[in-house]
C-alpha angles and dihedrals in degrees: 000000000000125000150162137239125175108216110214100218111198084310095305124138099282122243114224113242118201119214116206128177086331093306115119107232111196094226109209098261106100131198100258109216095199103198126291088238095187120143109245105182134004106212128209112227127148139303116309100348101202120166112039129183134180114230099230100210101041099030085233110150120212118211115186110220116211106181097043096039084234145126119224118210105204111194103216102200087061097026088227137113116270099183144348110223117201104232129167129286116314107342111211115156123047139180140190127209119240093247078050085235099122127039109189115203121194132202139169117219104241086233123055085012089251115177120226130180114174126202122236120187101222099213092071103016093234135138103257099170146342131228126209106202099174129257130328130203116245101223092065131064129261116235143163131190133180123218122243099256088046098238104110128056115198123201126205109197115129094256110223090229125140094241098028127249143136122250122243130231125212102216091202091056107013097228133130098254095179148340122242120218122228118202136194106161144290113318095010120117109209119199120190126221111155132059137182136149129211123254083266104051101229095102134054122179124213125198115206143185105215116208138204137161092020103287106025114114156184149176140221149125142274127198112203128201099227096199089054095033091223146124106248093177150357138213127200173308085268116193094237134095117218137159087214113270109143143150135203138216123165104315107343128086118205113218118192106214133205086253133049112294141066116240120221117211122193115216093200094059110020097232141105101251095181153006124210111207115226129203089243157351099324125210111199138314145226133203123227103236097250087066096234101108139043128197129209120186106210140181136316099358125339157100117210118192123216123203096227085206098054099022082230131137112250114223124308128343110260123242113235133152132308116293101004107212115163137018131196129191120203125237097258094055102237110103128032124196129220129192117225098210100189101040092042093234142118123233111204110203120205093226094176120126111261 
């Protein structure tokens, strides 16, 4: 005779058991452990950290300080600053190499609208270079992103260019090798302000806010063919306002937005396929690397978590600092690290399943 039992598991969702002529058969539901999410140090850096990334061969984790134009390298396995590197004014964007040997920092000078990334050689945390790559536009956002074989570094600055694009960096050189164009038609300015390239690396994908008549605007995306360094398509105008930051995982792209939800874009399709409400202004986001959880950091205080399966939010907001800003995930999956902007401070969250 069959017959099923639910099994309660320490108040998890229960898995079905089948039981058949006295032999125990798994069936496929599984018990879900959804992450601890608690909040496990609360580290000191300097004044209005801002960007922050994770080095993915020495754990290391790199907090840009705006207020104090200085980098914070944060040692995981001890939660305490290991050094304070002197960078540019204000730095805002950074970026790791995948063999975690170079960290590049960018920053605008408040005045002319220069744009700065220095280069800082990880294995002693020292300033081994700068880079001048020309002027940004205030209105949009300030990103970098390295490609996944490390030899391309892309800036989004806005770059204040008649036709619109974003300079190149050549990692092995650190030079602007080039500049991409982005296009959205006749009489439109776009401005870039958000980069991020696929888990391949033959894609980028670019989000812009198109301008014209001095104040109209509009928003959409680029994908760019990096061998070739070009825009092969474009998709808007999307009915979203953003100032760039976005992540990536598979197929979907996560766009923080000026109001209070994340917007999911789908690459396959070249559409938004879906919003997820927050419970208020986000900052930015992060996706753990398998892809099943993402992250956004929100005023005044918290930290919400989305089920990238369901587009649902997980369990309670965590409580983190005042004026969470970035957030960064290691590589392992296990923390994730989110700058209080406003209390100078890092919360480290113990994002492991429980």
């Amino acid at each position: 005779m069959t017959r099923s039992i639910f099994l309660n598991l320490l108040g998890k969702r229960p898995s079905t058991v089948i039981v058949l002529a006295g032999l125990f058969v798994l069936s496929a539901t599984v018990v879900s452990a959804h992450p601890k999410n608690q909040v496990v140090a609360t580290i000191p850096v300097g004044l209005g950290p801002d960007a922050v990334v994770v080095n993915p061969t020495s754990k290391i984790i790199y907090v840009a300080n705006t207020g104090s134009n200085t980098v914070s390298a944060i040692e995981a396995a001890t939660n305490s600053v290991a050094v304070t590197i002197p960078v540019g004014i204000p730095p805002s964007a950074m970026a790791v190499t995948p063999d975690g040997g170079t960290l590049y920092v960018a920053y605008v000078f408040p005045r002319g609208g220069d744009v700065t990334v220095s280069v800082i050689y990880t294995p002693t945390n020292t300033v081994s270079k700068t880079i001048d790559v020309g002027s940004a536009f205030p209105i949009a956002g300030l990103n970098l992103a390295v490609s996944p074989d490390g030899t391309k570094l892309y800036v989004a600055t806005a770059f204040f260019n008649p036709v619109g694009g974003f300079p190149v960096i050549d990692t092995s050189t650190n030079l602007v090798s080039g500049t991409i164009i982005i296009n959205d038609g006749p009489g439109w300015f776009p401005l870039p302000g958000g980069v991020v390239f696929n888990s391949s690396g033959r894609f980028a994908y670019v989000l812009s806010v198109g301008n014209r008549n001095l104040g109209k605007e509009r928003f959409f995306i680029s994908q760019i063919n990096t061998a070739r360094e070009k825009q092969i398509n474009s998709t808007g105008p999307l009915n979203i306002n953003s100032r760039g930051w976005t992540s990536i995982h598979g197929q979907n792209l996560y766009i923080t937005t000026d109001g209070n939800d994340i917007a999911v874009f789908n690459t396959q399709t070249d559409a938004v396929v879906t919003r997820v409400p927050i419970g208020g202004p986000v900052t930015s986001d992060a996706v753990t690397p398998d892809g099943k959880y993402l992250y956004v950091p929100y005023y005044p205080n918290l930290v919400a978590t989305i089920d990238t399966k369901t587009f649902e939010l997980v369990g309670s907001p965590i409580q983190v600092g005042q004026g969470p800003f970035g957030i960064a995930i290691a590589p392992d999956g296990l923390r994730a690290y989110v700058t209080n902007s406003t209390d100078g401070t890092v919360s480290v969250i113990d994002i492991s399943p429980q």
